[in-house]
ChimeraX commands (.cxc) that place a marker at each C-alpha (Angstrom):
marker #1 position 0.00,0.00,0.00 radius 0.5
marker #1 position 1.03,3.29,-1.01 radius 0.5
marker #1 position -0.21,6.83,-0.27 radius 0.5
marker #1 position 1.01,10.47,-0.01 radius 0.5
marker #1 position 1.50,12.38,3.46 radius 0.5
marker #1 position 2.54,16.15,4.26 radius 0.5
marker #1 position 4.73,16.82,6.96 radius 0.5
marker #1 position 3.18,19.89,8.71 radius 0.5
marker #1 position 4.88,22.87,10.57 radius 0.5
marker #1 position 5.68,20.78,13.98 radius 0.5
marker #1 position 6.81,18.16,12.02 radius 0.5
marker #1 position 3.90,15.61,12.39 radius 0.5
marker #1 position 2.82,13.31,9.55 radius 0.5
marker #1 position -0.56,12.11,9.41 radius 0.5
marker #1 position -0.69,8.43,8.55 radius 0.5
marker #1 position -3.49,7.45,6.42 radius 0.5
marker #1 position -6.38,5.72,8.26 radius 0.5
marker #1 position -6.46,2.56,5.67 radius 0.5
marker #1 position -2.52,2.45,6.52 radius 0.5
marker #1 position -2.71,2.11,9.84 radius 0.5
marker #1 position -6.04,-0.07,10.01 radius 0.5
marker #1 position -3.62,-2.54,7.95 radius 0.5
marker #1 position -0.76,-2.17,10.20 radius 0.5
marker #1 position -2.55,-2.88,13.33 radius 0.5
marker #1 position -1.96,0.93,14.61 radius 0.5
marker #1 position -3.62,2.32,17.09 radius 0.5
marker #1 position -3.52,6.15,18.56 radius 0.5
marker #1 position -1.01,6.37,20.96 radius 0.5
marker #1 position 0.82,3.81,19.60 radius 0.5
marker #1 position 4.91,3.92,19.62 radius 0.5
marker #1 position 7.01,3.72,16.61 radius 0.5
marker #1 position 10.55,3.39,15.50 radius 0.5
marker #1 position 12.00,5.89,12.62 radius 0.5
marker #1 position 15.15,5.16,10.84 radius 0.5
marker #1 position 17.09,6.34,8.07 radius 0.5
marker #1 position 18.22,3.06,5.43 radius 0.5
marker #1 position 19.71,3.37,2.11 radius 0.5
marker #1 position 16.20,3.20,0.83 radius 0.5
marker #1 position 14.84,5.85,2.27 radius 0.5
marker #1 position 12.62,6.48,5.63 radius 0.5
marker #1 position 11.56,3.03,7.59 radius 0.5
marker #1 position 9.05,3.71,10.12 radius 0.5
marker #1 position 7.88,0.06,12.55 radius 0.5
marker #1 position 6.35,-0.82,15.52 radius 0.5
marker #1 position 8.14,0.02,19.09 radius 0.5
marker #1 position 7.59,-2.30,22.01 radius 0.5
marker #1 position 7.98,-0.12,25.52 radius 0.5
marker #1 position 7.97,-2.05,28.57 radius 0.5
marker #1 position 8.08,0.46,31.88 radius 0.5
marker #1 position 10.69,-0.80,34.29 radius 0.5
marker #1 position 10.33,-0.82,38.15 radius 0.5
marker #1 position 13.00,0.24,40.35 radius 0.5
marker #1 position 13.28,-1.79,43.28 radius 0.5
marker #1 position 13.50,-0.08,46.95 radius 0.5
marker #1 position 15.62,-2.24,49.67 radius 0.5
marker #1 position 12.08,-3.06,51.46 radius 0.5
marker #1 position 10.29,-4.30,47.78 radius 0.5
marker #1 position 13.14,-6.57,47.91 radius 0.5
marker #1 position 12.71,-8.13,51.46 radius 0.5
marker #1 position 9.31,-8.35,49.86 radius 0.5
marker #1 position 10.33,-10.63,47.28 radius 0.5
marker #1 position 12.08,-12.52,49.41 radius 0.5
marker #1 position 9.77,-13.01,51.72 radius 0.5
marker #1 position 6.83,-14.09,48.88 radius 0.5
marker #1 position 9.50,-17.04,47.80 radius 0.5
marker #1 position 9.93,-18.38,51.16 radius 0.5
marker #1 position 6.23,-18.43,51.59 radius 0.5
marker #1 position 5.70,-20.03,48.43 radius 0.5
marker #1 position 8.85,-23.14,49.02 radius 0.5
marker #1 position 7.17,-23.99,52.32 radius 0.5
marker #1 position 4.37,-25.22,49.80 radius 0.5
marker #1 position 6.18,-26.96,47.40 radius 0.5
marker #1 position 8.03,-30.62,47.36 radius 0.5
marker #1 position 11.29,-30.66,48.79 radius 0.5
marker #1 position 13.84,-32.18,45.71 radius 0.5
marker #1 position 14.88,-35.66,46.56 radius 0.5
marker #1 position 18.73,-35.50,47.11 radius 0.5
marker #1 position 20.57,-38.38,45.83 radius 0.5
marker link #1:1,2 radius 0.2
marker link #1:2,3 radius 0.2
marker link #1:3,4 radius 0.2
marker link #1:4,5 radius 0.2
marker link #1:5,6 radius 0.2
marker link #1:6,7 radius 0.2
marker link #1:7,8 radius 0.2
marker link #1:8,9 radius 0.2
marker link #1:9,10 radius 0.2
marker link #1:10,11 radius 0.2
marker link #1:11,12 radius 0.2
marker link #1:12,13 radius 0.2
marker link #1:13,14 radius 0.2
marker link #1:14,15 radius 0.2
marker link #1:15,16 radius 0.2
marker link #1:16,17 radius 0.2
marker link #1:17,18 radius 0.2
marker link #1:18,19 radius 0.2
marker link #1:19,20 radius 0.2
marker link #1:20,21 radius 0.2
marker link #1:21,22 radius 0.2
marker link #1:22,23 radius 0.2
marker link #1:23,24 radius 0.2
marker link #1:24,25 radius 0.2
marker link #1:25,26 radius 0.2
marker link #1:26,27 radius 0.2
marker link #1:27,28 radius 0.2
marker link #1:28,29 radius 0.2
marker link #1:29,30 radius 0.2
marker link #1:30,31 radius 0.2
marker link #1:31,32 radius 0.2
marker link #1:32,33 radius 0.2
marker link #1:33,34 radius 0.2
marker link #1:34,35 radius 0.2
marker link #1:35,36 radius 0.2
marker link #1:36,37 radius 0.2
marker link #1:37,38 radius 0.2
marker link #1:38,39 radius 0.2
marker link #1:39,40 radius 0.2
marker link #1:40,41 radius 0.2
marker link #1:41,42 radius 0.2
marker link #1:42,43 radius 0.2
marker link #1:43,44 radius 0.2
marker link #1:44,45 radius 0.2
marker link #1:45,46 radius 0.2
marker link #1:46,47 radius 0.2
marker link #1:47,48 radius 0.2
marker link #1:48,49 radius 0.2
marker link #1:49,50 radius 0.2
marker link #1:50,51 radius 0.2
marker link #1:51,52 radius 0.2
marker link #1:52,53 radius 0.2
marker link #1:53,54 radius 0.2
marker link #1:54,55 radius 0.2
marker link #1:55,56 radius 0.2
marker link #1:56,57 radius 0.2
marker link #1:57,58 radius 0.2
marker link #1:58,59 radius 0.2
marker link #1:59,60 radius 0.2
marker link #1:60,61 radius 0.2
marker link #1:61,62 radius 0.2
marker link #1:62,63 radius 0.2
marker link #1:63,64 radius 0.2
marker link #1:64,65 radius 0.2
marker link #1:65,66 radius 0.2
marker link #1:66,67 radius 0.2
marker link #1:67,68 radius 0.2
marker link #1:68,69 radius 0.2
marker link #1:69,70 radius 0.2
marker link #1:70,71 radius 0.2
marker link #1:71,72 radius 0.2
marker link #1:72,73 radius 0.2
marker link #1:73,74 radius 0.2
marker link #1:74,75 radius 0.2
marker link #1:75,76 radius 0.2
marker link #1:76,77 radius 0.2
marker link #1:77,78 radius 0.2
view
């Protein structure tokens, strides 16, 4: 599929509504520009947040897991 867009003052380019109904996009959606040797390549972009973990979230952790092995079979040692 092929169509025309206009890049507007702010830079923004409209992507046709047929386009992105056949590329799965969504508004809001994230995607990846690059430069190649064939011109512009736009694609999808996967963002996954990322939690940073304070001393006590940890102590929670560790506490959930030894919860969790006092339910589970001890390994047979051999």
């Amino acid at each position: 599929m092929q169509d025309k867009v206009t890049i507007n003052e702010r830079g923004v380019i409209t992507i046709p509504a047929a386009l992105r109904r056949a590329c799965g996009l969504k508004a809001n959606d994230e995607l990846i520009i690059e430069n190649t040797d064939e011109g512009i390549l736009l694609r999808p972009a996967i963002s996954v947040p990322i939690e940073v973990y304070t001393e006590e979230r940890i102590r929670e952790f560790a506490d959930d897991e030894e919860a969790i092995n006092q339910h589970l079979p001890k390994p047979e040692q051999g």
